[in-house]
N, CA, C and O atoms as CSV, one atom per row, in Angstrom:
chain,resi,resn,atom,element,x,y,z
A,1,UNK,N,N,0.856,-1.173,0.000
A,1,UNK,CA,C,0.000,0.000,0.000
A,1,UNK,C,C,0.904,1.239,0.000
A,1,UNK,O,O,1.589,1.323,1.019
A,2,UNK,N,N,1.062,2.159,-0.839
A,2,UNK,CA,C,1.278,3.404,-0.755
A,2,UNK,C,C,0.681,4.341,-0.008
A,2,UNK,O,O,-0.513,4.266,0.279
A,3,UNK,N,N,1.425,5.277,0.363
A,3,UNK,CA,C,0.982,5.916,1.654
A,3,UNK,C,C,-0.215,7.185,0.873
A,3,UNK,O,O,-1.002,7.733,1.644
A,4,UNK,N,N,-0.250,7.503,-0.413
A,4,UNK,CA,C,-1.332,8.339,-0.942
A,4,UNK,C,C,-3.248,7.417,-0.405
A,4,UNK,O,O,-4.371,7.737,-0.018
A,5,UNK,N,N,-2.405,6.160,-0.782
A,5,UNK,CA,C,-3.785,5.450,-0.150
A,5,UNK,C,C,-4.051,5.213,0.851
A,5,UNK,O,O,-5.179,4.884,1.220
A,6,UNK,N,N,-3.221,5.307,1.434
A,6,UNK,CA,C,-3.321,4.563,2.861
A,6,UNK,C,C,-3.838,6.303,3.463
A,6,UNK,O,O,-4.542,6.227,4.469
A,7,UNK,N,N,-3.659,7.285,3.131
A,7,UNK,CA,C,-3.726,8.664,3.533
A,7,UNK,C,C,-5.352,8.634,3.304
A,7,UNK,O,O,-6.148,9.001,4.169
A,8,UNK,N,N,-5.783,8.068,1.814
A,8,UNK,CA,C,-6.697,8.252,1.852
A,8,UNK,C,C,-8.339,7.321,2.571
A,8,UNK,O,O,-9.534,7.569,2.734
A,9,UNK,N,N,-7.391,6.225,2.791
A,9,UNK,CA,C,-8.581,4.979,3.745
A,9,UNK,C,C,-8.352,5.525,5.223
A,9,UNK,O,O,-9.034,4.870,6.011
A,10,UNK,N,N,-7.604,6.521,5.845
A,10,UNK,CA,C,-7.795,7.275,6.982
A,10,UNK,C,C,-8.461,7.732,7.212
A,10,UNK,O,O,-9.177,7.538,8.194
A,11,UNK,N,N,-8.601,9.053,5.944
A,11,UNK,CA,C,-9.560,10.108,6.366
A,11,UNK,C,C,-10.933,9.730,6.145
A,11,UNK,O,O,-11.955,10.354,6.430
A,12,UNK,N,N,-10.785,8.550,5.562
A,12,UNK,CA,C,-12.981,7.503,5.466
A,12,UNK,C,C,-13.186,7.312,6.971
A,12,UNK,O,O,-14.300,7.053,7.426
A,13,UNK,N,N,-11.765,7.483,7.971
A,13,UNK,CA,C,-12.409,6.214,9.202
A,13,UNK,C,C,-13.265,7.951,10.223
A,13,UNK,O,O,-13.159,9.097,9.787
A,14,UNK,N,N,-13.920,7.608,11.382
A,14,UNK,CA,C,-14.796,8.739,11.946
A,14,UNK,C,C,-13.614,9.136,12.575
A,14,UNK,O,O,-12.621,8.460,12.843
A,15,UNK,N,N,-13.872,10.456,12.801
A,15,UNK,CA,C,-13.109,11.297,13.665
A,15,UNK,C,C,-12.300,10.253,14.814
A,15,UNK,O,O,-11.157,9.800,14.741
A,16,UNK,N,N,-13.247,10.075,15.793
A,16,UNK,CA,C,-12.676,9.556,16.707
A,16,UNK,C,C,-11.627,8.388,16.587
A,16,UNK,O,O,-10.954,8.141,17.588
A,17,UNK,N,N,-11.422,7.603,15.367
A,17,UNK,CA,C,-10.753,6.870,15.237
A,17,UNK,C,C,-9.489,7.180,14.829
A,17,UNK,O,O,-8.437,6.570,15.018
A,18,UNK,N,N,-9.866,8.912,13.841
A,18,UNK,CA,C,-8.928,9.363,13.756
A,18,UNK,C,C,-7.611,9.409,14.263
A,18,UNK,O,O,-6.503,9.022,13.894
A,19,UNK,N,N,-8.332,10.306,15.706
A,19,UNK,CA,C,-7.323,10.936,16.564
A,19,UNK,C,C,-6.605,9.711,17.535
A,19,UNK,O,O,-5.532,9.741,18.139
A,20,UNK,N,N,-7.645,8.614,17.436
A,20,UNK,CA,C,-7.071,7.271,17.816
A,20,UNK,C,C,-5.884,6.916,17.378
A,20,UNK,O,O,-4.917,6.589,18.067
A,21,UNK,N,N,-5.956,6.981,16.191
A,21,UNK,CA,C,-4.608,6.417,15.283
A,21,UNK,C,C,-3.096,8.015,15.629
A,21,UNK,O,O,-1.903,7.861,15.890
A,22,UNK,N,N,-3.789,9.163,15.485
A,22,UNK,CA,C,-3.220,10.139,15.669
A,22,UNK,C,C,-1.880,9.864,16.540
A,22,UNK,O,O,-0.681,9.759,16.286
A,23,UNK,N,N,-2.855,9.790,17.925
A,23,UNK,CA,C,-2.120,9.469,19.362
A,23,UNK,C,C,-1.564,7.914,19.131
A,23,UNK,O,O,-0.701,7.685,19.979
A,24,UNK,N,N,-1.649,7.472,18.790
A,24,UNK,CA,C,-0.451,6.335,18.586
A,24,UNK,C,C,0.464,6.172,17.731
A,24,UNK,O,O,1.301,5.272,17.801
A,25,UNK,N,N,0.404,6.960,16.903
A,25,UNK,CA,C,1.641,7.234,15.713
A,25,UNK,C,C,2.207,8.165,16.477
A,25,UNK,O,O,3.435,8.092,16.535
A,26,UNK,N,N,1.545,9.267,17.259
A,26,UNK,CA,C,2.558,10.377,17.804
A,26,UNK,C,C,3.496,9.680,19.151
A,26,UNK,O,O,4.666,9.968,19.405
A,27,UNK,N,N,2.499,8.556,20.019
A,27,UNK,CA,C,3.745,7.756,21.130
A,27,UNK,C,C,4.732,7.151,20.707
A,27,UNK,O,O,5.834,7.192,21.255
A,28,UNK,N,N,4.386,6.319,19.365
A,28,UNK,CA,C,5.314,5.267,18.902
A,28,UNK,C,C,6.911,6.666,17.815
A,28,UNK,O,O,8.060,6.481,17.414
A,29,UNK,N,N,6.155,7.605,17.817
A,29,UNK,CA,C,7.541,8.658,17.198
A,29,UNK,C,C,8.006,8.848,18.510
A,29,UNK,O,O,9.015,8.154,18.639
A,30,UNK,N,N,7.752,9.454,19.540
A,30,UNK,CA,C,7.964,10.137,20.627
A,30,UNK,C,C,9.049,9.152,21.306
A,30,UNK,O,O,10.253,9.409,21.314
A,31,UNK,N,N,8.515,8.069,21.838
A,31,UNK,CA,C,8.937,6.239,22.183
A,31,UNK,C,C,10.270,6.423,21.508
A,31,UNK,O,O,11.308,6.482,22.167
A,32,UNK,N,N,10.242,6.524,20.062
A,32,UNK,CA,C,11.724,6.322,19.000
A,32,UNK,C,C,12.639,7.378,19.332
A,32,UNK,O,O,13.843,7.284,19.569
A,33,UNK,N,N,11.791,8.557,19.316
A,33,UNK,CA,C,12.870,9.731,19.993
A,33,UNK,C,C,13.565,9.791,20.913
A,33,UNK,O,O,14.746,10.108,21.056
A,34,UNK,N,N,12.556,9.370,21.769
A,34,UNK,CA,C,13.280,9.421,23.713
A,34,UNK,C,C,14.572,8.543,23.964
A,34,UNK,O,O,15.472,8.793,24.765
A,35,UNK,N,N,14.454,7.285,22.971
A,35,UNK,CA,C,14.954,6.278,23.346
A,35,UNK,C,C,16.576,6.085,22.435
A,35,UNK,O,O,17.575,5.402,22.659
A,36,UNK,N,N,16.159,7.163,21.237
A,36,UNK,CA,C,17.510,7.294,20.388
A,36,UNK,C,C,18.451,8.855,20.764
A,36,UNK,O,O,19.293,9.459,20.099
A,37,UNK,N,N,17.764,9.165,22.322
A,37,UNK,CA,C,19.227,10.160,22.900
A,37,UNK,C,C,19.509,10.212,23.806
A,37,UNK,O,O,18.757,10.424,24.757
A,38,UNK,N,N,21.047,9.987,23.877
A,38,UNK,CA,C,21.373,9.566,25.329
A,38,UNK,C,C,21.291,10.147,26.311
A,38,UNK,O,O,21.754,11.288,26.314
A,39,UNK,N,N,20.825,9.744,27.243
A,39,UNK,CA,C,21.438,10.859,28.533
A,39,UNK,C,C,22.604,11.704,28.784
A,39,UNK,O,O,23.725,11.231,28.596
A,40,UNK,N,N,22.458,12.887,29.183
A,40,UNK,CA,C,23.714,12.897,29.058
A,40,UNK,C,C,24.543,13.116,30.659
A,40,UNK,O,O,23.973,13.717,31.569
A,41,UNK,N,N,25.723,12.624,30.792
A,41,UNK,CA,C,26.610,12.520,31.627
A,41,UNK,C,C,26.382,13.668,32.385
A,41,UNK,O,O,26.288,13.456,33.594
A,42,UNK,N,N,26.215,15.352,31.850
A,42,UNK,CA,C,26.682,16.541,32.806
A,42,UNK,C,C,25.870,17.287,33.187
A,42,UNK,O,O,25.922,18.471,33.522
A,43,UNK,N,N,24.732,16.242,33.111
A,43,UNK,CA,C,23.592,17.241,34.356
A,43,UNK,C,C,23.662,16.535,35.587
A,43,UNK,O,O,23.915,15.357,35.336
A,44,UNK,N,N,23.556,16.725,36.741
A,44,UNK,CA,C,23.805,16.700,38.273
A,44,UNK,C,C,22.525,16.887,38.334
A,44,UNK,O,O,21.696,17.673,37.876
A,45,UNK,N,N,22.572,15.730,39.191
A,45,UNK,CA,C,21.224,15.193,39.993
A,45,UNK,C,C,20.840,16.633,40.997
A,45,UNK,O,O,21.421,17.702,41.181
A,46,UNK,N,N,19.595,16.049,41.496
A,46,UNK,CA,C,19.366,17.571,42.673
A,46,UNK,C,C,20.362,17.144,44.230
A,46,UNK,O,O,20.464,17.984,45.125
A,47,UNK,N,N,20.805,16.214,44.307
A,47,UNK,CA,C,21.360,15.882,45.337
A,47,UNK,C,C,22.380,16.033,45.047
A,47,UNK,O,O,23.080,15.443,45.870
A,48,UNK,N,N,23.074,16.589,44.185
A,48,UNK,CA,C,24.463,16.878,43.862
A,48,UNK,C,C,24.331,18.367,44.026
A,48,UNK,O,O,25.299,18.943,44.523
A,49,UNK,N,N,23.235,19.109,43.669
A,49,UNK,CA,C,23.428,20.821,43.924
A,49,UNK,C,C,23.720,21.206,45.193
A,49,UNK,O,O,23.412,20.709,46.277
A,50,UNK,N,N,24.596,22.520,44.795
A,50,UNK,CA,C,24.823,23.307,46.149
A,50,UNK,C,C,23.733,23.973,46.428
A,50,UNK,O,O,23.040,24.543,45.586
A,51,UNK,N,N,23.466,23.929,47.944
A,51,UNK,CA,C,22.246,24.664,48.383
A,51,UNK,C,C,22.679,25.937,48.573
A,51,UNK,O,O,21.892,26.807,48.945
């Protein structure tokens, strides 16, 4: 399936299913994002700040 079609058997489904699909394409990007940057080493915990 090409995504022109597949774009277009979306916008047939009702709203609500819409935003169904919406919010799970946007966790499963979000999920890929979070998980492809590292932490990084030089932020200090709050128990490391000077009070």
């Amino acid at each position: 399936m090409t995504l022109p079609e597949l774009q277009k058997q979306v916008l047939q489904l009702p709203t609500k299913e819409r935003w169904h699909l919406v919010q799970s394409v946007l966790a499963s990007i979000q999920q890929e994002t979070l998980s492809s940057i590292p932490l990084s080493p030089t932020l200090e915990t709050l128990t490391d700040l000077d009070p």
